[in-house]
N, C-alpha and C positions, 0 to 999 in steps of 0.2 A: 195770278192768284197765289202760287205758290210761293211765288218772291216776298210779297205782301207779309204772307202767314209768317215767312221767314222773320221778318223783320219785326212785327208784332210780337212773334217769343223774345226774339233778341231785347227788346225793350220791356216785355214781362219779367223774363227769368232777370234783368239788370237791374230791374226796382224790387222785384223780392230779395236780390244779394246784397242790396244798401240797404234796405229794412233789417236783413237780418244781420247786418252787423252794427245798426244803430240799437237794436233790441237784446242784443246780447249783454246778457249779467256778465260783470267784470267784478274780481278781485282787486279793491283798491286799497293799499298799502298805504298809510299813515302813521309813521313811527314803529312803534308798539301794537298797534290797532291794524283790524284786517276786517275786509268783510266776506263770512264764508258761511254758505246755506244761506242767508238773510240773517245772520248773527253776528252782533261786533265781537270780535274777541279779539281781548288783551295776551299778548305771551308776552311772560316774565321770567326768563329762560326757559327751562324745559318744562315750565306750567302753564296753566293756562286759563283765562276771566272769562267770564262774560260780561259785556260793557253794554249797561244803556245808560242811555242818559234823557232827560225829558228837561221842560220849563212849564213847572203848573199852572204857571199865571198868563201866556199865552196861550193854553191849552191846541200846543202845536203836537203834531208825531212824536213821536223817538229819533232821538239820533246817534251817532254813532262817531264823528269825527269833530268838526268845528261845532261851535254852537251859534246857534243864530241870531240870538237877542241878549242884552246884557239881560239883567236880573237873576232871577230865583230860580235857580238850578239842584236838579237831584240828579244825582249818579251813582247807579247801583254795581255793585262789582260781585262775582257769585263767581266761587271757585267751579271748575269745571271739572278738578280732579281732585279726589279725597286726599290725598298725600298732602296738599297744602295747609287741613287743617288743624293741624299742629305745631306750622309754622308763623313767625311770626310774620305781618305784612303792616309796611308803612306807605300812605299814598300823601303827596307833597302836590298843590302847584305850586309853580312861578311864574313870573314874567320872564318874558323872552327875551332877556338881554344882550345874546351872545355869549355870555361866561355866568359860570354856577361855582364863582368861587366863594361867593360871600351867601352862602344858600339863606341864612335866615334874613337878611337885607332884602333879597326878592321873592319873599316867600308869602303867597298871598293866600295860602289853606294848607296846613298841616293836620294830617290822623298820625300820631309818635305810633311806633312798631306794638303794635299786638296782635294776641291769638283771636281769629274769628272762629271759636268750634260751630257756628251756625253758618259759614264758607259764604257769610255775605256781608256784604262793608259798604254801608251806604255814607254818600258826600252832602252832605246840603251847603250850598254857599253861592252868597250873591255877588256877582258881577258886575259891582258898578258903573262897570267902562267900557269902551270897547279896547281890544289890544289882541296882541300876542302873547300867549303864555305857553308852557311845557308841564306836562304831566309827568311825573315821579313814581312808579310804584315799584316798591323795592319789597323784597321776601327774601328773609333771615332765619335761620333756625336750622339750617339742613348743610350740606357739606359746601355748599357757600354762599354768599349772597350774590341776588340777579336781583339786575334793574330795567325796570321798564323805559324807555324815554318815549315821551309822544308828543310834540307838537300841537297845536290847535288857536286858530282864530274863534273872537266873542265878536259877538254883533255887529257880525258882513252880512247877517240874512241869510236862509235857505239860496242854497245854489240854484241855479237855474238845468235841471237835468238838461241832458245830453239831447234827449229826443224833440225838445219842445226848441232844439236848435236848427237840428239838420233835420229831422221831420218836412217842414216848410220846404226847404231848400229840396228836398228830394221828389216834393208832390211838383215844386214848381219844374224841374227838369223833364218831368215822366211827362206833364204838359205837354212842355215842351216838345220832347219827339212825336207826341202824338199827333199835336197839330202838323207837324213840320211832315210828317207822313202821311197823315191827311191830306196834307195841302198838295206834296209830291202826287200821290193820288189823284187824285181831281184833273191836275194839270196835263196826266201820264194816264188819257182814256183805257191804252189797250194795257195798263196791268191789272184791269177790272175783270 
């Protein structure tokens, strides 16, 4: 019995140590963009946004990184510290070319450099396509200018979370030992 028990933790405490690293909040890093507490934020040198972004006309979540559908896109930008709002802030996309030398050539939404004293800047702009683009936001007015760079995919669709991958795969393993020790069991009278 004792063995048994042994072997029954060993396969308990090993399926709550895969749970709790399939469960675990991760900070994941995208250019510019970060997700910490449940908040995107933008740093643009030593400042710093908060980013969301939504699409009204799918009336999907918030997001924070790629976007998931082309079309009609809002993205709200909200200083996080009053020091910015004095300064001037410019937010540019483009497409992803590989080179930003010819910036107005791949420039598919421009805000030119101004003061927001209400430290929020909202984006509205449709997406016709899918692609790769780069995010721009740049603040001016203070002892120098910082740019943000961020990356980002349009309509590859919501990601497929992490859990609803390895999830499965973990339930089917924990099976696994269970039958396989059951089964050992049954065959092995006297460790009853």
């Amino acid at each position: 019995m004792s063995a048994r028990l042994t072997e029954i933790k060993q396969v308990v405490l090993t399926v709550l140590l895969a749970a709790s690293v399939i469960f675990t909040s991760q900070v994941q890093a995208h250019g510019g963009l970060a997700l910490a507490d449940d908040m995107c934020v933008l740093t643009v040198g030593p400042y710093r946004m908060h980013f969301t972004g939504y699409q009204p006309l799918s009336q999907e979540e918030e997001f924070c990184e790629d976007i998931p559908e082309i079309g009609k896109t809002v993205i709200a930008l909200d200083y996080i510290q009053e020091e910015l709002r004095p300064l001037k802030t410019e937010v540019r996309i483009i497409r992803d070319t590989g080179s930003e030398e010819n910036l107005d050539a791949i420039t598919v939404y421009h805000l030119p450099p101004k003061v927001y004293p209400s430290a929020s800047i909202s984006v509205d702009h449709t997406f016709p396509e899918k692609g790769k683009f780069v995010g721009l936001v740049t603040v001016t007015g203070g002892a120098q200018d910082y740019v943000s760079r961020f990356p980002f995919s349009v309509g590859e669709g919501r990601p497929t979370p992490k859990v609803a991958i390895i999830a499965p795969v973990v339930l089917v393993i924990s099976a696994g030992a269970f039958f396989l020790m059951r089964r050992k069991n049954k065959n092995n009278p006297s460790a009853v």
